[in-house]
C-alpha positions as a Markdown table, in Angstrom:
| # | Residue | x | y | z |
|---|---|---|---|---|
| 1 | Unk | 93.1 | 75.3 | 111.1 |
| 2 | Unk | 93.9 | 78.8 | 112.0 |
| 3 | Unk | 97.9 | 79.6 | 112.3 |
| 4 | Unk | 98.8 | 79.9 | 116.0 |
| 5 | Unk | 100.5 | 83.4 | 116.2 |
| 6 | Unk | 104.2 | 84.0 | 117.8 |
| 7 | Unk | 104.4 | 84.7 | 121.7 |
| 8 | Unk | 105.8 | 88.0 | 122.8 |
| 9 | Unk | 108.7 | 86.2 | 124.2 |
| 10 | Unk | 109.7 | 85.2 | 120.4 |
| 11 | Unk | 108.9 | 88.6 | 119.4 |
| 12 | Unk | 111.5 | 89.8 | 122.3 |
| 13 | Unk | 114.3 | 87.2 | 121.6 |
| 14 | Unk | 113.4 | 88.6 | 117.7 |
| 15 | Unk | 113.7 | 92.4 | 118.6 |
| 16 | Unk | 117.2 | 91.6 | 120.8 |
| 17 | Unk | 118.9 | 94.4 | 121.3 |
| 18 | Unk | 117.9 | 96.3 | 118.7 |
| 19 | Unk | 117.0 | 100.4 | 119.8 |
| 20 | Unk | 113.1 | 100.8 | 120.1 |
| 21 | Unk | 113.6 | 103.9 | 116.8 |
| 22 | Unk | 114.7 | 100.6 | 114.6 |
| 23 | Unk | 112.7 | 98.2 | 113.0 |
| 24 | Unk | 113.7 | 94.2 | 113.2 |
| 25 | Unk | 113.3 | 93.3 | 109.8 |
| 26 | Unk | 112.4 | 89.9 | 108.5 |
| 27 | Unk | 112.4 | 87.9 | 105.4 |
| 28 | Unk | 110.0 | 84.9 | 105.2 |
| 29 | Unk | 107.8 | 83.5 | 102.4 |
| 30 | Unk | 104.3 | 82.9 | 103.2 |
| 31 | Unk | 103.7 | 80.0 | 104.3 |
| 32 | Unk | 100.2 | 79.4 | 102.4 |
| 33 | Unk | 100.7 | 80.7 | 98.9 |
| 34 | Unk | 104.9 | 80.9 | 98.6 |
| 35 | Unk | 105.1 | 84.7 | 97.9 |
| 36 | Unk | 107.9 | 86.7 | 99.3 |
| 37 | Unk | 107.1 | 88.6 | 102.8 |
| 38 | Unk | 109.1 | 91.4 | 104.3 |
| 39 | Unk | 107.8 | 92.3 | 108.3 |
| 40 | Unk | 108.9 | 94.8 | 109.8 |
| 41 | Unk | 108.5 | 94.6 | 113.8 |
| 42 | Unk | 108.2 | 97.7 | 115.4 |
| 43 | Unk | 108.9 | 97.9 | 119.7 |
| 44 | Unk | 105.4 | 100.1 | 120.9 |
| 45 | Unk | 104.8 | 101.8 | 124.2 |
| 46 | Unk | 102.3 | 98.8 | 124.3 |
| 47 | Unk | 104.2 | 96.0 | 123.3 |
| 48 | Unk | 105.0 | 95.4 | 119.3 |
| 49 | Unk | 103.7 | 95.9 | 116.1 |
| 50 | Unk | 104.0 | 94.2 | 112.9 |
| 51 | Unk | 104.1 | 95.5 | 109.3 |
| 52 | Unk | 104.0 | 93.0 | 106.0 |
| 53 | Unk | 103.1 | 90.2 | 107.6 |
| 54 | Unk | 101.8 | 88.3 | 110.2 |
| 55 | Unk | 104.3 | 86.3 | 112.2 |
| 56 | Unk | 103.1 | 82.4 | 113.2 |
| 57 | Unk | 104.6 | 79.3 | 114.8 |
| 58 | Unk | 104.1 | 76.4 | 112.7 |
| 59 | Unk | 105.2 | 72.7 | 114.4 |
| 60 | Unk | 107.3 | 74.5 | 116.4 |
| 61 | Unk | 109.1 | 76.9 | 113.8 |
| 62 | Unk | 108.6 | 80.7 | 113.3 |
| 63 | Unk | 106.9 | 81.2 | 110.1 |
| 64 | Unk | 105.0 | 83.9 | 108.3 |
| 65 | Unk | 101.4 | 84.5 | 106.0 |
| 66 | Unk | 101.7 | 87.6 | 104.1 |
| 67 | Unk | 98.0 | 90.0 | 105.1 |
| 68 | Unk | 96.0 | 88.3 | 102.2 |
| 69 | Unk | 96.6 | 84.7 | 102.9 |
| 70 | Unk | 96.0 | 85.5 | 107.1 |
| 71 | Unk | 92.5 | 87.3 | 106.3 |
| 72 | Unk | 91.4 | 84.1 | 104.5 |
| 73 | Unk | 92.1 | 82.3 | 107.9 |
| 74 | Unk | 90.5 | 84.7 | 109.8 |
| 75 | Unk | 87.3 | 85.2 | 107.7 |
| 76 | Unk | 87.2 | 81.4 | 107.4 |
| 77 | Unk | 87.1 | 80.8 | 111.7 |
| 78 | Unk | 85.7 | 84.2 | 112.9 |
């Protein structure tokens, strides 16, 4: 099943009150293959970006696939 990615009202309760110049950054392992991720979220004049890593919600937690293991998932349901 393809990871159901975070809401933008996690990634603002994430970002807090942080200045739009700095980067939130957060350490997760992937949840698929257990490497260590580093995302950096980034406030955008159209909303957010993220660097590292793709953020998801998993049963109801924040958790995080690294780009390689979230391409699989993709590829696999596109």
């Amino acid at each position: 099943m393809k990871p159901k990615l975070v809401s933008s009202d996690t990634l603002i309760k994430l970002f807090g009150d942080n200045t739009p110049d700095r980067p939130v950054i957060i350490s997760k392992t992937c949840n698929e293959c257990g490497c260590d991720i580093e995302i950096e979220l980034h406030k955008t004049s159209g909303g957010f970006g993220l660097q590292g890593g793709i953020l998801i919600e998993l049963n109801g937690h924040l958790a995080a696939d690294c780009p390689k293991c979230y391409e699989k998932h993709t590829v696999a349901f596109v």
